[in-house]
N, C-alpha and C positions, 0 to 999 in steps of 0.2 A: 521380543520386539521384531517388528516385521516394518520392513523397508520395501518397496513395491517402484521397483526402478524400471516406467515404461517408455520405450522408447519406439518412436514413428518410422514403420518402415522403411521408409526413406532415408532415416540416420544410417550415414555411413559413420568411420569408424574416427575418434577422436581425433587421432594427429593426424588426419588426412582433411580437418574441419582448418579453414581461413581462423585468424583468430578475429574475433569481435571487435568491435571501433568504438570506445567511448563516446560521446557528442563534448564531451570537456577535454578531450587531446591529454588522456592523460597517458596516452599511447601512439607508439606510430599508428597512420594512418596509409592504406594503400590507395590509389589515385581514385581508383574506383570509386571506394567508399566516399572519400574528401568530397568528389564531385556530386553524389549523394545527397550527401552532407549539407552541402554549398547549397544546392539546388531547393531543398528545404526551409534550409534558411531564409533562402529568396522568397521563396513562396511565403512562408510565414508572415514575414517582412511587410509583402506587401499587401496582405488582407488585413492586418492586427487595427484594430480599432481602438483604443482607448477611449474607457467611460469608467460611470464612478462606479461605488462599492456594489459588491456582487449583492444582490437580492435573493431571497429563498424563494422559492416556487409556490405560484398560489396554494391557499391554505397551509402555508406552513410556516413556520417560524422559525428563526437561530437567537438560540438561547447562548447568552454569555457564560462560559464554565467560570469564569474567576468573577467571583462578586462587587469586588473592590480593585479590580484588575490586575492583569497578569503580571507573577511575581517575577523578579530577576531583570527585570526591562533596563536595560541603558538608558544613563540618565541624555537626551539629547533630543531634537527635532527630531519626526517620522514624516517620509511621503504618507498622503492620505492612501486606503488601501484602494483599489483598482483593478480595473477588469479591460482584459482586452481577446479578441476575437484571433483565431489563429488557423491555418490550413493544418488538416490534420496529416497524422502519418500514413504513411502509402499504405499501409496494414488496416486502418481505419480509416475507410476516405466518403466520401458521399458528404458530410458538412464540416464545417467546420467546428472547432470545441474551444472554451474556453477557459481561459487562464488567469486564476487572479493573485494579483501582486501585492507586496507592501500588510500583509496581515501583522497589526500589531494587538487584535481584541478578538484573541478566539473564540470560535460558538460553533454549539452542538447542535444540531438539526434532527429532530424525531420525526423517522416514517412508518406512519404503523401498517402494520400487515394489510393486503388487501384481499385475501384468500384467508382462511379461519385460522388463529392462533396458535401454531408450534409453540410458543412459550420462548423458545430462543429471541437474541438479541448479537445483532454484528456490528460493531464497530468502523466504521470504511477510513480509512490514510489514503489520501489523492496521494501521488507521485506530484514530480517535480525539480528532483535536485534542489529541494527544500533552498529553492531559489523563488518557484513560483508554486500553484497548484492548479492541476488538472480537474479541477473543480463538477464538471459537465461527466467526460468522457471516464473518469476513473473514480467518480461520486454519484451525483444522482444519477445517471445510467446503473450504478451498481445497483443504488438503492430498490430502482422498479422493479430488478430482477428478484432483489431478494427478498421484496416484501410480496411480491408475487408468489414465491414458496413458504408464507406464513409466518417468515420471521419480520421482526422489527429491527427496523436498521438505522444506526445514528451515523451522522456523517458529520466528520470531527473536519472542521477550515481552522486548523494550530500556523503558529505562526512562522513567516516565510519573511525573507531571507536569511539565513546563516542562522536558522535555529537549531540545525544540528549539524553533523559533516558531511562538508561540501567543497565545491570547488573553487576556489578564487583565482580568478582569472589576470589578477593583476598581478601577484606572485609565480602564478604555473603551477600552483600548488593544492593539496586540500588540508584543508586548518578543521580543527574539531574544536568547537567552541568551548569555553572553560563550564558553561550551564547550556545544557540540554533543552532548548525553551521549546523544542518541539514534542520530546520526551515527556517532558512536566506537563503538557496539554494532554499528550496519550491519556498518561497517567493517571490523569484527574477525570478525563471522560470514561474510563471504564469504571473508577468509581462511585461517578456519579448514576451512569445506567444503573451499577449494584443498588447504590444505594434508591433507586425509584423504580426497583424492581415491582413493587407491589403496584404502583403507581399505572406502571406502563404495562402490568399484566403479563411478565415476563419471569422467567425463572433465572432466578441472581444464581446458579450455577450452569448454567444455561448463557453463559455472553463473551463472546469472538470477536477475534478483531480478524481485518481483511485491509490488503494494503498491494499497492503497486510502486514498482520502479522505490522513490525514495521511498513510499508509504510501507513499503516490504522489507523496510530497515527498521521501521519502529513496529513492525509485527515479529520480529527477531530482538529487540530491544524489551517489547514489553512484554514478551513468553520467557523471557532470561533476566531481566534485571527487575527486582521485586521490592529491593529499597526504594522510597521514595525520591523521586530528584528535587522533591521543594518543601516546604516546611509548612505540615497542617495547617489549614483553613479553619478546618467547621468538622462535623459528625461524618462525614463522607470518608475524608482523608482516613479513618482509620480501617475504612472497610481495603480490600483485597483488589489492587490492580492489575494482577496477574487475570491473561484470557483465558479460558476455560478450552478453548480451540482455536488455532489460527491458519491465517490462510496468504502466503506472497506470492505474489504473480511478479515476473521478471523481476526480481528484487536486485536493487543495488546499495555499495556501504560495505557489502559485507565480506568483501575478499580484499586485503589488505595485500602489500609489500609481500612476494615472494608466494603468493598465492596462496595462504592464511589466511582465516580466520579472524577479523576484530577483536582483538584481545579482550576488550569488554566484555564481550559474550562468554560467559562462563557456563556455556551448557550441562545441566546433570538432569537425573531423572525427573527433577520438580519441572523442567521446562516443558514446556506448554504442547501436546501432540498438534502437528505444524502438515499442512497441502504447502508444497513448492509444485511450482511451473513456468515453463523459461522455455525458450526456443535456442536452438544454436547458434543460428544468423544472426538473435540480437547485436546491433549496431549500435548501442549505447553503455550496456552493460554486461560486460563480461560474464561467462557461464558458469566461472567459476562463483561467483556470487551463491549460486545453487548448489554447487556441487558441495563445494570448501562448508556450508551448512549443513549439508544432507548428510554429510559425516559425520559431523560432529555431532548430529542427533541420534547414529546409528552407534558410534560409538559410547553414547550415556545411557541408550538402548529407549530413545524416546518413540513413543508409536509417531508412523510420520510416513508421508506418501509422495512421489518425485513421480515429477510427468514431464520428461524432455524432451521437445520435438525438436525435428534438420529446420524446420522454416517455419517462422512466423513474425521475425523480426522485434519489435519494441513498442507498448505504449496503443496495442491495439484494444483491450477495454472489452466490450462485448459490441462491439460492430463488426461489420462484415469482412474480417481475417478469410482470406482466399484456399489457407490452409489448414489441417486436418486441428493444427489447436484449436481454432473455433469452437472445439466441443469442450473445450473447459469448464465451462457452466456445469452440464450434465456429470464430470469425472469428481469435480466438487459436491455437488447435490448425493450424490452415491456415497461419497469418502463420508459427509454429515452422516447419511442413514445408520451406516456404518457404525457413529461414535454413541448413537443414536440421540442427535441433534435434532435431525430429520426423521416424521416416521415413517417406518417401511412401505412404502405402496403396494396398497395391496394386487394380488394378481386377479385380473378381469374372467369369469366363469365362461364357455360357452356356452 
């Protein structure tokens, strides 16, 4: 097993690193950062728009994964689901991205390739602190990239708020729900990709999930927890949830109390070969999130590849990051050739 720990020049050395600022205070904060922070918030604040249910992008559609609708729902009133406009992170700036709220009727969105058919299929998890979803910015932005390199890419909108763990603000706390209703949505969309693999012209060992911020928690949930979290539907449910390859950028969730590991995660050889990538400066989620993983992969001896840069902050997506991560894309697209996801490019003759 080989672990490929690279790090940006510019990393200087651990305890000489600030430590990171969550955006939910689940830690001191230095003035600096708070003012940041604050400053953000403003800005957010006052561009947000509220309007109704997110729409898919011409020609395209979002398909309901639960037929009869999603299992485990609290029996009680829901706000309708909602979309509102937001100033983005200084790491991604130029427009803004949006945010959509209140999902209580998940759906799969199929983008098929636009360049000729790798057969692969990637699975995309918006971030959010499974509060809201970065729907824009860490979704269909992913999706053009990736269907641009041949794969087909489904973009799962699972359900938000407190469908999995997160932060409550009215406690100070974070509470892990007793049903996983954001895990049961993973769950069910990769096996539903498997299961229309023939459909969608893609090869059902051949399908990855890709996930940010919160979305990097159920790309570490769904390469490690293989039981199902809900109770068979139909012919799908018994095909194989587990991703074939995964991928977390900035991922958060996953360093607990004392800088551990989610005891959930029961990493062993079956979990899933995993691309992490994180910056130090992140401002939202600790780096341990990364690291506290990257171990536990190294020590079940899962193939698996860490890319840590000094700067690049949180939540920047594939827009224009001022810093040398911006080439994540390309550090991705190599690590696929690699598993042979992706096929090798060939070299050009003089």
């Amino acid at each position: 097993m080989q672990i490929y720990l690279i790090l940006s020049v510019l990393l200087i050395s651990i305890t000489s690193q600030s430590v990171a600022v969550e955006r939910d205070q689940t830690r001191p904060t230095t003035p600096k950062v708070e003012q940041q922070l604050q400053q953000e918030t403003q800005e957010a604040q006052e561009t947000q728009q509220i309007s109704t249910a997110w729409q898919a992008p011409a020609g395209l559609r979002q398909t309901p994964i639960w037929p009869h609708g999603a299992p485990d729902m609290p029996k009680r009133d829901y706000p309708a689901e909602s979309t509102q406009m937001m100033a983005p992170p200084s790491v991604a700036l130029h427009r803004n991205y949006t945010q959509v709220l209140d999902v209580t009727q998940p759906t799969m969105m199929i983008f098929p390739p636009k360049t000729p058919n790798t057969g692969a299929a990637i699975v995309v998890f918006p971030g959010g602190g499974f509060r809201i979803l970065a729907i824009d910015l860490e979704g269909t932005e992913i999706c053009d990239w990736l269907t641009a390199q041949g794969m087909t890419c489904v973009l799962l909108k699972y359900r938000v708020p407190k469908g999995n763990h997160y932060w409550d603000k009215d406690c100070r706390c974070h509470i892990t729900p007793k049903v996983p209703l954001a895990l049961q949505d993973a769950q069910r969309t990769i096996r539903l990709v498997r299961a229309q693999a023939k459909e969608l012209h893609i090869d059902p060992n051949k399908i990855g999930v890709i996930g940010f911020s919160a979305g990097g928690y159920l790309v570490a949930q769904t390469s490690n927890i293989f039981k199902s979290s809900y109770s068979a539907i139909d012919a799908a449910d018994q095909l194989s949830s587990r991703p074939d390859f995964a991928i977390a950028l900035y991922p958060g969730h996953l360093c607990r109390k004392g800088e551990k590991l989610d005891p959930s995660l029961q990493v062993t050889k079956q979990t899933t070969p995993t691309f992490i990538l994180q910056a130090w400066d992140d401002p939202v989620d600790k780096i341990c999130n990364s690291t506290v993983y990257a171990k536990a992969l190294s020590d079940a001896g899962v193939h698996s590849e860490v890319h840590l840069f000094a700067k690049g902050g949180h939540a920047f997506g594939l827009r224009n990051n001022p810093h040398p991560i911006a080439t994540w894309p390309k550090l991705v697209e190599n690590w696929l050739r690699e598993l042979d996801v992706l096929p090798v490019q060939s070299s050009s003759k003089d």
